[in-house]
Z-matrix of the N, CA and C atoms (Angstrom, degrees):
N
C 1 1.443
C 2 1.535 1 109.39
N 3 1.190 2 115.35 1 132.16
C 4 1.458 3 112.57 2 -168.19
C 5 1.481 4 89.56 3 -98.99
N 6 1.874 5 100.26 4 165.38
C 7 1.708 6 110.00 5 -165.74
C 8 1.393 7 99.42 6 -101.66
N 9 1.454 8 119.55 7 125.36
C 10 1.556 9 116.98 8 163.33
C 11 1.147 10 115.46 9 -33.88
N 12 1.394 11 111.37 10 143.57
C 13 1.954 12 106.72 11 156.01
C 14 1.459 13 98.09 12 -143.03
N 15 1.415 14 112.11 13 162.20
C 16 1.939 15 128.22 14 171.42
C 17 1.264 16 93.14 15 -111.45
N 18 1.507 17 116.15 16 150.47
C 19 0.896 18 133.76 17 157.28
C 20 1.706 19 118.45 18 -100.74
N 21 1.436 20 108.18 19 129.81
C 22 1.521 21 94.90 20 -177.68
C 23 1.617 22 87.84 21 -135.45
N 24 2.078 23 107.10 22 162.24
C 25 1.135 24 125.50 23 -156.99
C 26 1.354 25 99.55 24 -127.55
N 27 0.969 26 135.22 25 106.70
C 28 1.761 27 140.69 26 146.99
C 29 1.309 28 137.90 27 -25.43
N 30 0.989 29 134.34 28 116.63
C 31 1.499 30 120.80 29 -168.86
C 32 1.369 31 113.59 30 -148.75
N 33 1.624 32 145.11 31 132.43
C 34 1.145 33 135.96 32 -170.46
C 35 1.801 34 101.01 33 -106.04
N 36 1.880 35 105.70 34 -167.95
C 37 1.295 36 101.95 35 -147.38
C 38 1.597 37 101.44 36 -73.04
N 39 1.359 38 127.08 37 -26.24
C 40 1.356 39 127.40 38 173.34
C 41 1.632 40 116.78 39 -58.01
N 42 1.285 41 86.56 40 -17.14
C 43 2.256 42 80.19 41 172.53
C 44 1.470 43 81.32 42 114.66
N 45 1.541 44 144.97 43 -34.11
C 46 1.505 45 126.09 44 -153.23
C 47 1.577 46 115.62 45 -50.54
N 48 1.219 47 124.20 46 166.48
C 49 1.278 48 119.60 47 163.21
C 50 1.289 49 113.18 48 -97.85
N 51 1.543 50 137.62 49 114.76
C 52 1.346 51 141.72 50 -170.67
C 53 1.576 52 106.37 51 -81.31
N 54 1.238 53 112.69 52 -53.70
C 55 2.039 54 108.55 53 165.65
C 56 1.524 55 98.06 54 -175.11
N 57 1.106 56 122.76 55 -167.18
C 58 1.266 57 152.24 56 159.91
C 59 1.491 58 131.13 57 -114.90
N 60 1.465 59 104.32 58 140.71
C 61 1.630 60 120.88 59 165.30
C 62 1.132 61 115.60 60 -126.95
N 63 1.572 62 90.20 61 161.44
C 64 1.808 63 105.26 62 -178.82
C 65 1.300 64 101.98 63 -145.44
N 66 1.565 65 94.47 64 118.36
C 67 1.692 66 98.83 65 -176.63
C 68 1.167 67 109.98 66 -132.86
N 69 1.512 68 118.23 67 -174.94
C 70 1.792 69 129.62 68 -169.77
C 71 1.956 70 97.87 69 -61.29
N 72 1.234 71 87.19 70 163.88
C 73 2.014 72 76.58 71 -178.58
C 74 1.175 73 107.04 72 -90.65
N 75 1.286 74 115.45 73 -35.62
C 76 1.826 75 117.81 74 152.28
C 77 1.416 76 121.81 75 -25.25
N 78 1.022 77 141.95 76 -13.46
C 79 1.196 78 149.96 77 -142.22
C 80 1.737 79 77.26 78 -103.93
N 81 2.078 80 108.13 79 155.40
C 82 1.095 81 107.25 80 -178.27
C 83 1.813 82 94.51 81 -127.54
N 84 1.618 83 97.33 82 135.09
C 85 1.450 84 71.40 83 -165.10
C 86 1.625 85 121.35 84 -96.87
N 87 1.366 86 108.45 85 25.75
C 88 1.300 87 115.26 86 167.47
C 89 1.664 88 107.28 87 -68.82
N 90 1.027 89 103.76 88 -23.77
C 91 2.076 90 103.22 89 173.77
C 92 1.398 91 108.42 90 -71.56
N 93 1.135 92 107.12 91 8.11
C 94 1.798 93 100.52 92 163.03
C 95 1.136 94 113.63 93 -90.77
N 96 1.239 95 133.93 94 -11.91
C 97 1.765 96 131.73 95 -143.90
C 98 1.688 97 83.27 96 -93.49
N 99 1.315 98 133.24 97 -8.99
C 100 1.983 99 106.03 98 133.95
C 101 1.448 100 129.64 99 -35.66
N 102 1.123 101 93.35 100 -46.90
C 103 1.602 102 84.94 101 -165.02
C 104 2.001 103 104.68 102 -67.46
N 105 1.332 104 114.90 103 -0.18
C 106 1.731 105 104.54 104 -176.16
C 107 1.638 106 88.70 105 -60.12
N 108 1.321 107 134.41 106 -35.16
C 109 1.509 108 115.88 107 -165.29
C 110 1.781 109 109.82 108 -90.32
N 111 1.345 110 107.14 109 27.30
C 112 1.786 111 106.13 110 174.42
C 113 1.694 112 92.98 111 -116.65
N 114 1.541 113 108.65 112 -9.64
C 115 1.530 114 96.19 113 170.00
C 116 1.552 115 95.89 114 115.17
N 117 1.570 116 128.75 115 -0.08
C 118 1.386 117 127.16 116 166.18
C 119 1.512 118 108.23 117 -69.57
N 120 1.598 119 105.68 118 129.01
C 121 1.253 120 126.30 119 165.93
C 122 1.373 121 134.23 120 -111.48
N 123 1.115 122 125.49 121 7.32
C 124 1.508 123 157.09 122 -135.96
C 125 1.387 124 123.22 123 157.41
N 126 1.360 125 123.20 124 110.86
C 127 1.336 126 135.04 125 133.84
C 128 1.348 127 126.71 126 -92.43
N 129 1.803 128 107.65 127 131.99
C 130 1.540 129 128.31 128 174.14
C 131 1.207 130 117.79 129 -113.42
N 132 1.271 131 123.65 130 111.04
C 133 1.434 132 128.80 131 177.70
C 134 1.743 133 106.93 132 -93.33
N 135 1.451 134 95.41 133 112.08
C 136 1.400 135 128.32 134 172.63
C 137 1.699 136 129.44 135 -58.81
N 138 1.471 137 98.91 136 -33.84
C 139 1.493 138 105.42 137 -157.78
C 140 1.822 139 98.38 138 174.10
């Protein structure tokens, strides 16, 4: 059985796209709200 994953996309306050991840779907994605201090302003979940 293969393991779900989402893909989510990064983006700062100008709109840029900073990168992408792909993680377990388990994953919660309030444990990103680290990244507001690398300059993430936006998360988009892709998939």
């Amino acid at each position: 059985m293969q393991r779900k994953n989402i893909t989510v996309r990064l983006f700062n306050l100008a709109g840029e796209v900073l990168g992408s991840l792909t993680l377990p779907a388990s994953f919660r994605l309030a444990d990103l709200a680290a990244l507001k201090t690398l300059g993430t302003a936006r998360v988009e979940v892709l998939s």
